[in-house]
Residue, then its C-alpha position, 0 to 999 in steps of 0.5 A: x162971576x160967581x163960579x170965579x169968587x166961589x173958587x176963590x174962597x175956596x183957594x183961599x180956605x186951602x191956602x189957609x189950611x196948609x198954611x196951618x199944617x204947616x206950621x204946627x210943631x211935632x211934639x218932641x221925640x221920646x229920648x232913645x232908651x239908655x244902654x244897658x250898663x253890662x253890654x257897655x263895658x264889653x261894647x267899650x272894651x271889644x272897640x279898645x282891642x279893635x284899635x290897639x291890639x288889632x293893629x298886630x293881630x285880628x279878633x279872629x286871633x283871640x277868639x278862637x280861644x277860651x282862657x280864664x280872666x287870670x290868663x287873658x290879664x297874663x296875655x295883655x299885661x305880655x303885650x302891654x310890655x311889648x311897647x310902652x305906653x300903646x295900651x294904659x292900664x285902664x284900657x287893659x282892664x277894659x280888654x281884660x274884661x271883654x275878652x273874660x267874658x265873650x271869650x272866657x272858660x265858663 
């Protein structure tokens, strides 16, 4: 009789700390750190000629070439004229940028 109230209390205690552990909240997470500003544009501008000018060429196509920011804006403002209103001028812009820097004559 005794050995049956000693286990129990003793399941009871267990039950009762688990119950506890459960139920204690996680303190929130810390938010991810922000993305540095200079590697979104590029990030924005490489995802933007993936989706347009991939649908013609590659980004091998491009990259296997250095021009200046003036060129590679001559090149897109080309391929902006092949068919209207695919690329707008803000996404050129972002495409211009991209390809001026990772892919641009220092």
């Amino acid at each position: 009789m005794r050995v049956r109230s000693v286990v129990l209390i003793v399941l009871s205690v267990m039950l009762l700390a688990f119950a506890i552990g459960c139920a204690k909240q996680e303190p929130p997470k810390p938010a991810a750190p922000a993305a540095p500003v200079a590697a979104a544009p590029a990030a924005d501008g490489k995802s933007i000629f993936e989706s347009k000018c991939g649908v013609c060429h590659g980004i091998d196509r491009a990259t296997a070439r250095k021009e200046t920011k003036e060129k590679w804006a001559s090149i897109v403002k080309e391929m902006q004229g092949k068919k209207a209103d695919w690329i707008s001028d803000a996404d050129a812009s972002k495409i211009v940028d991209f390809l001026a820097l990772d892919h641009g004559k220092k």
